[in-house]
DRENPA-6241 format. One record per residue (C-alpha): x, y, z; residue in one letter. Coordinates in steps of 0.2 Angstrom, whole numbers, padded with zeros to 4 digits, always signed. Example, Ala and Ser with C-alpha at 12.3 -4.5 7.8 and 13.67 -1.06 7.14 Angstrom:
BEGIN
+0062-0022+0039A +0068-0005+0036S 
***
This chain:
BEGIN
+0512+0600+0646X +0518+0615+0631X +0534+0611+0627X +0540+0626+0634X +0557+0626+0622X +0547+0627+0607X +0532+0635+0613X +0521+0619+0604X +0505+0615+0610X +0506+0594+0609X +0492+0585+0603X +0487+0568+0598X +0475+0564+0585X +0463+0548+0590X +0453+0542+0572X +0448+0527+0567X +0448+0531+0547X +0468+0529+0543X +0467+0543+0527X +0458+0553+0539X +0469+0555+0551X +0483+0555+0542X +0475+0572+0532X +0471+0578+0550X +0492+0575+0553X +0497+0580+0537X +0485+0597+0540X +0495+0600+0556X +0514+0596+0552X +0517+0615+0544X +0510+0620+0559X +0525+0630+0569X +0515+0630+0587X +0508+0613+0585X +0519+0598+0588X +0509+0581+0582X +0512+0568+0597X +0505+0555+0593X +0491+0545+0584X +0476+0533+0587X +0464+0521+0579X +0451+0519+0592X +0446+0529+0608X +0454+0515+0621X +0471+0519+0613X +0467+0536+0613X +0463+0537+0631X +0481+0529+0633X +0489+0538+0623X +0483+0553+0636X +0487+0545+0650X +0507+0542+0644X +0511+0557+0635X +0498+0570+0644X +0498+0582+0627X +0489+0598+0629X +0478+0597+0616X +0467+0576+0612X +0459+0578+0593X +0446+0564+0593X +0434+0559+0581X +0416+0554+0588X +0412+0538+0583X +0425+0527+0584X +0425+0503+0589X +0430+0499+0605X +0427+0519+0614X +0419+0530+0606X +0424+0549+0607X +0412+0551+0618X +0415+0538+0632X +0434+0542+0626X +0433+0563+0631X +0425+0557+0650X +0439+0545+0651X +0452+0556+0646X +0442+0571+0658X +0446+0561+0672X +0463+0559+0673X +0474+0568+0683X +0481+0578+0665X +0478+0595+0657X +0473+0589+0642X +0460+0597+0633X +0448+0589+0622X +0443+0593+0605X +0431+0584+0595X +0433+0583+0574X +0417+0573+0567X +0405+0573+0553X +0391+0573+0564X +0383+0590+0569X +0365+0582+0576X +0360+0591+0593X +0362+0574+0603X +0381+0572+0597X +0385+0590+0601X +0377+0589+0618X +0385+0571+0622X +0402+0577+0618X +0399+0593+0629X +0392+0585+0644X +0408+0572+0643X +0420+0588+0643X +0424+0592+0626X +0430+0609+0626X +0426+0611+0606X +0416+0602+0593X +0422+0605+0576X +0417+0596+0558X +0429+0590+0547X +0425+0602+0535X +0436+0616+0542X +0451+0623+0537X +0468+0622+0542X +0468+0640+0548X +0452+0636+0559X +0458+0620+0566X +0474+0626+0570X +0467+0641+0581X +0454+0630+0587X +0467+0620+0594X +0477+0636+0600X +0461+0640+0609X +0458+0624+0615X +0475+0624+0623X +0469+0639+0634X +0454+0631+0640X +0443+0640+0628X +0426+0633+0620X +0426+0632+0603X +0413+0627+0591X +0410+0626+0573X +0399+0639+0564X +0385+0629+0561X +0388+0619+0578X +0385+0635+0588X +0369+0639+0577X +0362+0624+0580X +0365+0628+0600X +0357+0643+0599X +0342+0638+0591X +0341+0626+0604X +0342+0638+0619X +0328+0651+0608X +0317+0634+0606X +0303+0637+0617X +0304+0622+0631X +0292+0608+0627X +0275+0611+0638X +0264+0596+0643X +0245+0598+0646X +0233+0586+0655X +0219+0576+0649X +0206+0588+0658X +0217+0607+0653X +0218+0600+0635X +0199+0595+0638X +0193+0614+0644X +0204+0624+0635X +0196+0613+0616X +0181+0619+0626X +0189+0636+0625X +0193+0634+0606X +0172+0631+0603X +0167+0646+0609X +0160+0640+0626X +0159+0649+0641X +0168+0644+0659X +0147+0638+0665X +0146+0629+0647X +0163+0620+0649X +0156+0615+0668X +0140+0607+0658X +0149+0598+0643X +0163+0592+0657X +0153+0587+0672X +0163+0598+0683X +0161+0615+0691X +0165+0631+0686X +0176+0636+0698X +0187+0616+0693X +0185+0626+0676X +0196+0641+0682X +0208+0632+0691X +0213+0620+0676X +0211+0638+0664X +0224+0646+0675X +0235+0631+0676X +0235+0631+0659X +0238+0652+0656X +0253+0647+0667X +0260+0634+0655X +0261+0643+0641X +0265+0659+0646X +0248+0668+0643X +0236+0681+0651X +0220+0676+0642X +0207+0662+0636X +0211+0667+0616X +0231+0669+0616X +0230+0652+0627X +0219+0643+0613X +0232+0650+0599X +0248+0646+0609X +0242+0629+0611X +0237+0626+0593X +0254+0633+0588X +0262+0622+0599X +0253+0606+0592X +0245+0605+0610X +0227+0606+0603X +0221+0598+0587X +0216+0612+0573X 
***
């Protein structure tokens, strides 16, 4: 809990790299509202480190021996604390970040921030706010715009490459072995896909999408 005397959030930093925690500690002491609790080398010492102390605030590191940061913030998630967990890594690929957030992290920071924004961050963390690295939240964004991926079948790649040639729905039937109305069927199933109203805008989302070959 705050220590309500001081109005300090606690908080313990979990790092495997010895200098870099001890910069992360050192970054932190001037801190008035941020009391270091104490300090870990690996994620199963972190998680008891929690479990004893219960500070507001966990500063872990992602990859770590024995637990990593990830298995660490489900751990920590799970015990009967308020501790909020805050990740501080190097790593900023999309399967990290979504990792860390689907273990329970509450913020995901690089180590390349401040001491003004890691100190808020942790302010904010306290509170039970999401925080996240400039470039983190891009990259989440970008994520969410990305169109979701689209899988066509044999036959629907088949037709609608049919399509791309110029053919007509009778020609596909011919060059296929199929009917015309099979032909319409797998055309709309395809419109549905991707999104599209017509033969042309379907053959250029497709193409766009690497679903067809140029």
């Amino acid at each position: 809990m705050t220590d309500t005397a001081t109005d300090r959030i606690r908080v313990v930093v979990v790092d495997d790299h010895a200098v870099m925690r001890a910069g992360v500690v050192a970054l932190l002491t001037g801190e008035p509202t941020i009391e270091i609790v104490g300090e870990a080398g690996d994620g199963r010492e972190g998680v008891g480190l929690v479990r004893r102390l219960a500070p507001d605030v966990a500063l872990l590191d992602l990859r770590m021996p024995v637990l990593d940061g990830v298995a660490a913030t489900a751990e920590i998630v799970a015990l009967p604390v308020a501790t909020r967990v805050l990740i501080l890594t190097t790593y900023d690929t999309d399967a990290e970040i979504e990792r860390a957030v689907e273990a329970g992290a509450v913020g995901y920071l690089l180590k390349d921030t401040t001491r003004e924004q890691l100190a808020d961050a942790i302010r904010s963390a306290a509170r039970g706010e999401t925080v996240l690295a400039p470039k983190v939240a891009e990259r989440l964004v970008a994520r969410m715009r990305r169109p979701e991926p689209v899988a066509l079948t044999a036959r629907e790649r088949e037709v609608l490459s049919a399509v791309a040639d110029g053919l007509s729905n009778a020609e596909i039937g011919r060059r296929l072995v199929i009917g015309e109305a099979t032909v319409k069927t797998h055309l709309l199933r395809v419109f549905a896909k991707l999104d599209v109203s017509d033969r042309t805008r379907a053959v250029v989302v497709a193409l766009e999408r690497g679903l067809l070959a140029g």
